[in-house]
Every structure is written in C-alpha cells, then in structure tokens.
LUMVOBA-937185 format. One record per residue (C-alpha): x, y, z. Coordinates in steps of 0.25 Angstrom, whole numbers, plus 5000, padded with zeros to 4 digits. Layout:
<rs>
XYZ...
</rs>
This chain:
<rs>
505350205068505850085064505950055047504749995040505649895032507049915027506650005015506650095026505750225025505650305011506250445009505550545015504850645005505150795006503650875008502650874995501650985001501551014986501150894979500850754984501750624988501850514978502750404978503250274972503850134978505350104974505749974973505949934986504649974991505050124995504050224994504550364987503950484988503850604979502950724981502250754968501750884961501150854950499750874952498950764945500050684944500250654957498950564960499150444961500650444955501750374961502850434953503150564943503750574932505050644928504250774927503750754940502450814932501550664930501450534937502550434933501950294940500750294948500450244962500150114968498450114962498550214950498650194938498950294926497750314918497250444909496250544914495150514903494550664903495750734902496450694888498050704887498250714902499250634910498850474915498450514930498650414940497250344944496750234955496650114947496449964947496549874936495149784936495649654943495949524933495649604921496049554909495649544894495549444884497049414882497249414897497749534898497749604910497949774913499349754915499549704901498749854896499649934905500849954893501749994902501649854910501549794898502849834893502149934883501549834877500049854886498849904878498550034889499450144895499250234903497650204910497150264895496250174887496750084878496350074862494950034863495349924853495949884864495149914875494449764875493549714886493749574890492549534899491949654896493049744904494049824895495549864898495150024899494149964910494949864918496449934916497050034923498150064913496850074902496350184910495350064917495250014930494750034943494950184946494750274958494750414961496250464967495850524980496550634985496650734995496050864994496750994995497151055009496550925016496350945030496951075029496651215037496851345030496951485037496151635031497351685022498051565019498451555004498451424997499351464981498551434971499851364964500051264975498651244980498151124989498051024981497250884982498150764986498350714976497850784964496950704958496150784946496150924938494950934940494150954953492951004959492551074973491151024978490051094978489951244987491551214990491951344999493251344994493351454987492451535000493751515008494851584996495151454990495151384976495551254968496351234956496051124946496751024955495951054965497051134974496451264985497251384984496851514990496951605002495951575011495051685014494751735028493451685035493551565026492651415030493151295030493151235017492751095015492251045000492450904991493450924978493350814968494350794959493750734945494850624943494450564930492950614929492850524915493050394924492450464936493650474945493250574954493750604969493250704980493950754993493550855002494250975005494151005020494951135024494851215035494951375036495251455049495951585054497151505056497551345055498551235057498551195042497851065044496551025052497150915059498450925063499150815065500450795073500950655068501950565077502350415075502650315085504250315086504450235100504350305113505550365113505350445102504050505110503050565100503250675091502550725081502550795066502250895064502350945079501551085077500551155068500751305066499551415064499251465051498451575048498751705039499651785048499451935038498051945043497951885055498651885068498451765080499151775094498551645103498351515101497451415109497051285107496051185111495951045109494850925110495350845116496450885122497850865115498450965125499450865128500250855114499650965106500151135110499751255103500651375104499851495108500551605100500751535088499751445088500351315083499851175088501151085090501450935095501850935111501750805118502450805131502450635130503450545134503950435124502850395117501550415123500350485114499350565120497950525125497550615113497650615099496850715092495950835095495350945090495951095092495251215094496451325090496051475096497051585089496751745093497151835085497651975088496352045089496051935103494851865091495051715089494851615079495151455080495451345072494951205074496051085072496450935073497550895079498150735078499350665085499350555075500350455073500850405058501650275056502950305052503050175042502250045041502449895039501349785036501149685047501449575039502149575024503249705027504249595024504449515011504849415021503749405029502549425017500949435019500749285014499349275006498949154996498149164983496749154986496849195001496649305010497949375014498049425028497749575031499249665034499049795040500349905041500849935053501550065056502950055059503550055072504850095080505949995084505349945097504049935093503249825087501649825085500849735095499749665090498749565100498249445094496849445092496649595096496349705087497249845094496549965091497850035093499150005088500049965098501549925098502449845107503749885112504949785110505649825123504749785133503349735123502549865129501449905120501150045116499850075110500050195099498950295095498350295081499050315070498650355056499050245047499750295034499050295020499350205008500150274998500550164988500850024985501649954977501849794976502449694966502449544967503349444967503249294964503749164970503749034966503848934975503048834970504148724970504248734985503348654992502648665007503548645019504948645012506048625019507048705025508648695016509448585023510948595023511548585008510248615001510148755002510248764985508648664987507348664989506948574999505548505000504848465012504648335015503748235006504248304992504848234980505848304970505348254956506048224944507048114940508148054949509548084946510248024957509947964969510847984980510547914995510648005006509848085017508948195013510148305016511048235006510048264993510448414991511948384991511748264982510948334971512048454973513148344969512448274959512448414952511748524942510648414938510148384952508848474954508348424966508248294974507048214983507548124995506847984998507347875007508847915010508947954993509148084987508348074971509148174964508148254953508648354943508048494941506648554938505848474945505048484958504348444972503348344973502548274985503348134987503048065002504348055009505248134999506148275002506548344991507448464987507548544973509048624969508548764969509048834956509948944959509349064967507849114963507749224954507049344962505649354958505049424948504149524950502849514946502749684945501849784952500549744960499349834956498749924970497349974970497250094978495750074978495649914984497149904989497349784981498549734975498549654961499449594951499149584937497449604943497549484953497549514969498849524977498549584990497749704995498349825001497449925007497550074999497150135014497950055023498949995016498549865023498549725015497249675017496649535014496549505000496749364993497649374981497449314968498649334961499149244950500249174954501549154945501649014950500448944944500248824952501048804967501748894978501749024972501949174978501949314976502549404984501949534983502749664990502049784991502749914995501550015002501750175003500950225015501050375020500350495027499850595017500450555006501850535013502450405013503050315026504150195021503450115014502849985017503049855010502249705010502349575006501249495002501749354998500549284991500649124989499849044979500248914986498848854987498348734979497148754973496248634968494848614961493848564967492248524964491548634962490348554971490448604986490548484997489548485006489748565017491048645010491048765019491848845007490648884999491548954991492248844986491348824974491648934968493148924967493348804965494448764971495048724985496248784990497148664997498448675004499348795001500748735003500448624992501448614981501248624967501448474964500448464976499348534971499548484956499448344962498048374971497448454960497748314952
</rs>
C-alpha cells in the first residue's frame, strides 16, 4: 500500500504473547512499541523504566497517582482528568501543583495528596479534588481484557501456573470471580492477578463468569469483564477464527493471515482419524478442511481482487475418533479485512490544517484507511455510502470494498504551537518584485509614524527607496505618486487610498511550543492549561465538533494556534504507522459589547446572555480597537 505520510510506517514489534504492548510517540510523531512484563506496571504505561520492572511515563489519558489502600506501593497509572478551568485563589492551576511541570517547584507529586495545610479550597473545591497530580480528578476504571478472551480449550490442555493467562492489561492484585463461577469445575484456577492456569479436566462445560478487579476500592475504582471460554474434545484455539486480508490492488489478489487454523486436542489420550465440516452459510468457496488432519485453512480460487458473496458463517466441525464415536466442535469463522494505515480526511498535512475559530464549531474529520497507488476514495455529494468504495485512477472505475474492521485508538499525543499574525491584515497582497524582504498591505492601508523622507515615484518604486535610504527605514505608505518613508516599530492602519509595506526583521524565530496538550480517554477532548482545543474520539480516533476556548497568546487581533496531534491506532494492542493532524485554530474574530436589552425581533435569544456580537473575522487589530471606540 502506498505510505501514510513521509514518516513512513513504524518498526514492527517482535511478538509479546507474554506480556502486553505499550508504546510511546518519538519526536516526530512515530509510534514505538515495546512489549511489557511487568504485570501492574504495564496498565496504562507508556514507557519503563531502566529496570523494565515499573512505569517510567504513562499513556496519553493517565496520570500517576498512589494506590490509597495500599501504603508504600508504587504510583500506578490511572484514567484521569484534571477538573476543567480550576484554579485557586492565586490563580494557579494543576499544572503549577504537578512539581515536575513546575520545575520542582509544584506543591504535589506523584497523584499523593498534598500537606493539608496546603490542600486549600478555593470555591469550595480543593487541589486533592480537582488535580490529578494531587491524587484528584476525574477518574475512571482501566478496562481490560479478561484472560483467554474468546478463547477455546481442549480436555487435557495444560495452562502453567507460572505463565498463566492473564487479563490485558493487569489492572489490580486484587480480584474476584462472581458468584457460582464454574471455574474451578473445569480444573482451573486464578492467581492474585487474576491469571487461569490448569489442566482442563475431561468432560469439562463451557465456562462463562464476571472477574472484577478492585482497582482502587478506597476511591471505588472497580472494573468487571466476563470471562467466556469454551471447552471441547478438541478446538482451533479461538472461537472465531478469523482470516484477515487487506485491500492491496487487484493485482495482489486477496490473501489472507494467518492462512490455516490447526486442530488441538491432547493427542496421549485420544486419537482422531476424519475430519468434516459444515458451514451456514456456505463458505465452501474460500474456506477447506483437511479431512485427516482436520485443519481449516484459507483457499480462494478468485481472480485479482474480487471477495466472496460470503463473509462469515458458522462451522459445525465433525472429528471420529478411532473407536468410529464422534464428537464436534462449534466455530466462527471471519474473512475480515483490516486497514493497513490511516489518514484523516482533512488535517494529515500541516500544510493543509483543520481550520476552527475560537468560539466556533470545528468541522467533523473521520480517518480513512489507506490505500494502494492507483486508488483513491470516491465520495458523492450529498449521498451518505453504506459501503466504502474507491475509484481507480486508470480508468475512474469504482469498486465497492467489503467491510472492514476499523482499527482502535491506542494513544494520542499533541503539542501546540502559536502564530502571531496580528500585524497582517485582510487581503494582503502578493510580494512584488524588489520587496521580497516586506510586508505588503492590501489596498486602503496606511504606514504610521513619522515621515522621513519623501521620495516621488510609482508604487513599485517605495521598497527600493526605503532600501537605499538605509538601516533607519522601517517601512513606507504610497499616496498620489509619493513614497512617505517611516522608520521602525510601527504599523498598518485603515487610510482610503493608501498602500503600504513594512521591512520584515530578519527571518522569524520558530515558534515556541506551548508544550504537551492534556487527552482524556474518557470524553476525547483535548486541553491546554484546562481550556478546550479540540476533541478527538477515544473509540474512533475521529475529531469530532467541538468549539475551542483556548487562551490565545496574542491578546487582541489575528492570533493562531497550531495544534499537531500525532494518534496510535492498532489491532489488539498492535500498532499501524501512526497517524498525524493538524488543527489550526484562529482567534481573528472582533468581538464588541453590546446592550444587554434584545431588539425586538432578535432572532439570537441567546445574545443576552453573552453579551457580545461577534463582527467580521478578517478585521484588524487597529479595526476592532476603532469599532469598539
């Protein structure tokens, strides 16, 4: 398939049957995988330490914080939100408590309480309340996976008790089976952790049950799976098996990984000689058994790339054993297609940004999965596809693809930069010949501050004039055949008839980072310093509408933040290339008071509570001072 961006895709991670992926965004936007074995550690961590035995830095959403009933332990990672536009009586908000933020000079570390001397409410809401570094916040329960999810077991297969299945991730040391839990009935048991080992014993029942693993019972952090595991005479390993392909072109055809599913079963006390299977419906086409052995493997007959009428079915699997007696397993099979990497409609490029504005709603921006050279994603105006269907660029022929499952949100990681460009003003104008070291105003603006020098002369003369008049010349405005020569630091203003141009001071210094944007895996959204940037969805990865309320570092003018998030997405916890997005938001409206009396027939009603009209957005600083005036 063709590349996401040009950071290209990520490593590829060796296999982690043993533990669970974590990983952590580089500088530029790569997603890096580790597989982690540290038990407790791992939930919710981004990276480990040297040790590889704790958490170093946690995931996009979690923060540090200690485990209240369980003195001396390690800061585990937790689902936290700081309370949105908290701040106390000095007007200082969570990111001055977190010492490490703070330069070591914060009042919290770690997410423990502080001193209650200085745990102070301010509006009745205390820093241990509101601060996830205080061990505050909005919390939620880690989910996880439970142990041998979706699995199938055989009679006589033998899980060791020192690398039992564990829950992905583990999130607790303490957990409990609900109530008449049939585990143990089928030879099996759970350690602390809540990790099955055993041998299964023969004649053994499905085993379905909830585990709840008690997080942080003091703050009542407590979250249940169900285990579901199937038990036969034999199995496939899994109760749905699924062979999974991607659309590479046509040429490539459609093959699909893994290609076969063997038989398990304990071969020292039993023997089985034919295989049969039955299918409903019928997957006959793409889906064999081999009869002696009894394994279901991939066989699509189909030329270039043209998917069978039928996805998914349901498998009756027959097996005689040597005495001619019989016994069956029931099975799920899946030809399901994964995207091989993903791109956001709009925003994959810094250069071509989501645009949004303070105080409006930003436009909705799905991900897309990538495609091959060749191909591009059709789309009808006005018509909502129920499949997704692509064009190809050879002759515009459209294909409709079969469903895919979309990837799931691993991480995200943004950071903001700010732009100011408050001295540019609507409609500028393109560089003309000899002024490529100016700005250049559009028509009907004035250069203030005191003459220098008037030099006649057409409008194209004023750059080279100001050049030779020298180092003191910051700018010039041209009016009736006269160029008025101006010195530095000063600016555009509205003047009928008038063109200007101000020296630009050498090149622009990069911008400087305004540091890491805060994600809540619980409501997606993304915040700076407790104010509203964007939202990206925790289950899609999807920006959604959302109108940001940041606090924009130019205080009055055409201000912008460009904010470049870099999101992880992947299947079972194993990461595609990374995605990245751009979200440029503008603070370039002009905001006026007004009376707080509605006219008659105001169709805003809501414009009393507010007080204030919003007027044109591509109106200068000097513009809006004036109006306001």
């Amino acid at each position: 398939p063709g590349s996401l961006d040009a950071k290209g895709p990520d490593p590829a991670p060796p296999a982690c049957d043993d533990g669970v992926w974590i990983g952590s965004f580089a500088e530029d936007g790569t997603y890096n995988q580790t597989c982690c074995r540290a038990g407790l550690a791992c939930s919710g961590c981004a990276t480990l330490n040297s040790s590889s035995a704790g958490c170093d830095q946690c995931a996009g959403g979690f923060v540090k914080q200690e485990v209240l009933d369980v003195p001396g332990s390690e800061p585990r990672c937790f689902q936290c939100d700081d309370v949105p536009g908290w701040e106390d009586a000095m007007g200082r908000q969570c990111k001055d408590y977190d010492a490490i933020e703070a330069g070591g000079q914060g009042l919290c570390s770690g997410g423990t309480w502080p001193d209650e001397k200085l745990d102070v409410p301010y509006q009745g809401v205390r820093p241990s309340e509101a601060c996830c570094v205080c061990g505050g916040g909005t919390i939620a329960a880690t989910p996880f996976r439970p142990p041998l999810a979706g699995r199938a077991l055989y009679e006589g297969q033998r899980i060791p008790q020192r690398s039992p299945a564990l829950p992905v991730p583990v999130t607790s040391d303490q957990v409990a089976l609900g109530k008449g839990c049939a585990l143990a009935g089928a030879g099996l048991s759970m350690t602390a952790l809540g990790g099955i080992y055993g041998t299964v014993l023969n004649g053994s029942n499905s085993v379905s049950c909830d585990l709840t693993a008690y997080q942080d019972p003091v703050r009542g952090l407590v979250s249940t799976s169900t285990i579901d595991v199937s038990v036969g005479a034999f199995s496939y390993g899994f109760q749905t098996l699924e062979f999974v392909f991607s659309f590479q072109g046509e040429a490539q055809g459609m093959t699909a990984q893994p290609s076969e599913f063997p038989v398990k079963y304990d071969a020292s006390g039993v023997k089985f000689q034919q295989f049969t299977k039955l299918c409903a419906p019928s997957v006959d086409d793409w889906l064999k058994i081999d009869e002696k052995s009894g394994t279901l493997s991939y066989a699509y007959a189909g030329q270039g790339f043209d998917p069978p009428a039928v996805l998914e079915a349901t498998c009756a699997v027959v097996a005689k054993r040597e005495d001619s007696t019989t016994t069956r397993a029931t099975v799920a099979v899946r030809l399901v297609r994964h995207w091989t990497g993903a791109a956001y409609r709009i925003g994959a490029a810094a250069s071509d940004p989501v645009e949004a504005r303070i105080g409006d709603q930003m436009p909705a921006v799905d991900l897309e999965d990538t495609l091959p050279d060749g191909y591009t994603h059709y789309a009808r105006p006005a018509h909502a596809l129920k499949v997704e269907v692509v064009r190809r660029t050879r002759d515009n022929q459209l294909l409709a693809l079969p469903p895919a499952d979309a990837p799931q949100v691993l991480d995200v990681s943004c950071q903001g930069s700010p732009v100011d460009d408050s001295n540019l003003v609507a409609g500028k104008k393109e560089g003309q010949s000899g002024c490529e070291g100016y700005t250049l105003s559009s028509q009907d603006y004035d250069y203030s501050g005191k003459t220098l020098k008037k030099v006649p002369g057409g409008e194209n003369a004023c750059c080279s004039a100001c050049d030779q008049y020298g180092s003191d010349c910051g700018g010039w405005s041209w009016y009736a055949n006269v160029c008025y020569l101006k010195p530095h630091g000063h600016d555009f203003y509205p003047n009928a008839g008038r063109v200007a141009g101000k020296k630009k001071q050498g090149p622009s210094p990069p911008p400087e980072a305004l540091g890491p944007f805060a994600w809540s895996r619980q409501t997606g959204e993304v915040r700076f310093r407790g104010r509203l940037a964007l939202v990206i969805d925790p289950a899609t990865g999807a920006l959604r509408p959302s109108a940001p309320d940041l606090h924009m570092p130019v205080d009055v003018g055409r201000a912008k933040v460009l904010v470049q998030c870099s999101v992880a997405l992947g299947y079972r916890g194993l990461a595609l290339p990374s995605v990245s997005l751009t979200v440029e938001i503008k603070d370039n409206a002009c905001w006026l008071p007004h009376s707080p009396t509605t006219p008659p027939g105001d169709p805003d009603p809501v414009r009393d509570s507010r007080m204030w009209t919003k007027t044109d957005e591509n109106k200068t600083r000097q513009q809006c001072i004036r109006e306001c005036r």
